[in-house]
N, C-alpha and C positions, 0 to 999 in steps of 0.2 A: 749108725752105731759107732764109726771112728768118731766121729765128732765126739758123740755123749761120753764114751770113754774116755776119750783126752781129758775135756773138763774134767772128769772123775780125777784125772791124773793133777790136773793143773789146783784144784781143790783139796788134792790130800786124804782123800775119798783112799784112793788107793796107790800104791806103788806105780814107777815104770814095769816092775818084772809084773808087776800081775793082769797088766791090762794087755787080756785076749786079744783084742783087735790088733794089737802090733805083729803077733805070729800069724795072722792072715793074711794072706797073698793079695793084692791089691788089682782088681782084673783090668785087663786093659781097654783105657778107653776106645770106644767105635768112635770112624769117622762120623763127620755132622753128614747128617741128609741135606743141611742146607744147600741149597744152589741160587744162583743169578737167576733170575723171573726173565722172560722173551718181554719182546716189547710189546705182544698181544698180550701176553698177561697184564704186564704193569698198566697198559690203558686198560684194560674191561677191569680191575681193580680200582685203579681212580673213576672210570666210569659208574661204578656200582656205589664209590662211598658217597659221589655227589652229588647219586639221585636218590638214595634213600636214609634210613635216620630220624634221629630228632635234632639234629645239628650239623646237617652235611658242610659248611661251613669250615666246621672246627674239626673235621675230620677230613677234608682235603687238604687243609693248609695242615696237619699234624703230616699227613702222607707225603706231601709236598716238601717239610723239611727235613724228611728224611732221605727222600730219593735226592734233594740235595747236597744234603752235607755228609749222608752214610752216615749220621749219631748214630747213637745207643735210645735206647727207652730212657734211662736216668739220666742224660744229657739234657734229651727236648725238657722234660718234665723240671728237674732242674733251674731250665733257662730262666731269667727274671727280665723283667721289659731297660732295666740296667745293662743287660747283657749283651742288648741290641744296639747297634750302630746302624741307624737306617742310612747315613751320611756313604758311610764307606761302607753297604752293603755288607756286614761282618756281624757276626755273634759271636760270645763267649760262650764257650761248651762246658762243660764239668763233667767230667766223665769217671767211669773206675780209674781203680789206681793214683784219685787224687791229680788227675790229670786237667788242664786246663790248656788249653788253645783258642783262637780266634777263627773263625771259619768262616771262607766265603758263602755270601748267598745271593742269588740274581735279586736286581734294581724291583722286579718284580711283587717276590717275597717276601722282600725288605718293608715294602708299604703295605705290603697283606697284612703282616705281623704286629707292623706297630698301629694300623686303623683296628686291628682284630683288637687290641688289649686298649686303648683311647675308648675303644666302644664299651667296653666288660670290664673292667680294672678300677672306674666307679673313683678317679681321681688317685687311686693308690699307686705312685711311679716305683713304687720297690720292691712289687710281690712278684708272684710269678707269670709269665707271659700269658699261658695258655688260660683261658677261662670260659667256662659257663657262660650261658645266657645271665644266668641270676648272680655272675661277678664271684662265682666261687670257683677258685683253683681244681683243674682237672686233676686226676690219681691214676695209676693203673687201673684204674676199673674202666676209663676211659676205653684204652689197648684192649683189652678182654670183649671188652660189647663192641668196639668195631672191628674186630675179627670175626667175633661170632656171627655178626650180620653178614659178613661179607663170604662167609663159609655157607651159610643158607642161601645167598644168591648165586655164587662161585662155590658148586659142591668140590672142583677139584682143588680150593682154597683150605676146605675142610678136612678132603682126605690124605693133605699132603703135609698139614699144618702147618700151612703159611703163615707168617708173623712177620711184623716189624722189619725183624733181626736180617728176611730176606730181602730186604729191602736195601740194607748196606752189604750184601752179599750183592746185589745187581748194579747198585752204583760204584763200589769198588771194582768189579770185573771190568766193566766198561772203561772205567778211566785208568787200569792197568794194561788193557788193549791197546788204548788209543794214546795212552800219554808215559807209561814202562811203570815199572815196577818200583822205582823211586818214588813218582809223583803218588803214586797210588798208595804208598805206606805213609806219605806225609797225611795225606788226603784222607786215610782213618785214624789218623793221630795217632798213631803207633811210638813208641820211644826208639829208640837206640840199642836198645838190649833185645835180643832175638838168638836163638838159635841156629836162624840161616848164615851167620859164619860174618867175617869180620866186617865184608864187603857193604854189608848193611852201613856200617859206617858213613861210609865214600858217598853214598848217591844217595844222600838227602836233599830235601826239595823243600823250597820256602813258599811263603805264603803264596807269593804272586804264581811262584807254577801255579799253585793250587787253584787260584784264581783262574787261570787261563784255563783249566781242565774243565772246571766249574762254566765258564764260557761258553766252549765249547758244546757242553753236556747240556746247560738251559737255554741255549739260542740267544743269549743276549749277554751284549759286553758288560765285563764287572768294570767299575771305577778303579780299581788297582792294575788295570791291564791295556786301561784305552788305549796307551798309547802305543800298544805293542799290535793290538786291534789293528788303527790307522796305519799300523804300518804294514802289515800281513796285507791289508788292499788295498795298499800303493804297491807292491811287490807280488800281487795278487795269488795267496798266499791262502791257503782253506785250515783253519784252526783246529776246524773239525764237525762232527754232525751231530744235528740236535736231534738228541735221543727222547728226552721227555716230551709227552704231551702239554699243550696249551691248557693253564691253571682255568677252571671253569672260572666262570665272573659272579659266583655266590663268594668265591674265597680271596677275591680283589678287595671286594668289600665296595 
């Protein structure tokens, strides 16, 4: 109702003094119930998207780069096969707020994603990554029917209303754990403006952290870090531990 009043305002519909909504108190938001998923969760979830379906395929590798990179929904969907650098394991993200970053992803993914769109993409190098069997661009409706399934096989998926979004709720915990609170606000693309006070400033983290986080979290060296890799085992040196599970081999391609 504030929305539809504004416009009313913004159109000349009616005055600032006469629009209601502005003299009502505006209630305050609840916390998210979101939380960070265990790591039995996050396997019996990629478990369940890989064995069922009409496309377990394209629904472990959408899972897949999200427990990587923490996107958003309009990010992956966004992504175009342009976006991808299979070379230096990196995507171009597009996210709210008109944001745009490079994001690491394991050697892994990198070739999932561009054999996934070579296979479906029907010669077209400029549209969007993700596709259909029949070569037509995924939509939100995608999101929608692989939650729903996976709420009918994982009832407590359903009654908790697990989504996506928990998904960069678990890889962001994890890599603020294990790698601080810098790397892990580079690591969801966050800007520079925040709330938490100036400090934010100071301890921003560049790609290559990110990269190393990334590492750590998919068990396999990025190309932007080997040599920091090589050098952690000469100096025998533990990066960190691999949290995700092994990507099924339906989504290697």
């Amino acid at each position: 109702m504030r929305c539809l009043y504004s416009y009313a305002v913004a159109d000349g519909l009616i005055s600032e003094a006469e629009n209601p909504a502005a003299r009502v108190p505006k209630p305050r938001r609840l916390p998210s119930t979101r939380r960070a998923l265990s790591d039995i969760q996050l396997a019996l979830i990629n478990e369940a998207a890989s064995g069922s379906g009409n496309d377990p395929e394209l629904d472990t590798l959408l899972l897949r780069l999200h427990e990587e990179t923490a996107c958003r929904r309009g990010g992956a969907l966004a992504l175009r096969r342009i976006d991808l650098d299979a070379e230096q394991c990196l995507v171009q993200l597009r996210e709210k707020g008109e944001t745009v970053r490079w994001q690491p992803i394991s050697p892994t993914l990198a070739v999932a994603l561009a054999q996934h769109n070579d296979d479906r993409a029907v010669g077209e190098h400029d549209g969007r990554l993700f596709r259909y069997r029949n070569g037509a661009p995924i939509t939100r409706r995608r999101y929608d029917y692989l939650w729903s399934r996976l709420g009918k096989r994982l009832p407590w998926v359903a009654t908790q209303q697990v989504s996506m979004h928990w998904l960069r709720h678990t890889t962001l915990t994890w890599v603020e754990r294990n790698f601080g609170y810098g790397i892990a606000r580079a690591y969801a693309g966050h800007d520079g403006r925040s709330a938490a006070g100036t400090t934010t400033t100071y301890v921003k983290a560049d790609i290559y952290e990110v990269a190393r986080a990334l590492s750590a979290l998919s068990g396999e060296t990025h190309p932007l870090v080997a040599h920091l890799a090589d050098e952690a085992v000469r100096r025998g040196v533990t990066l960190g531990a691999n949290m995700l599970p092994a990507m099924p081999p339906s989504s290697v391609g």
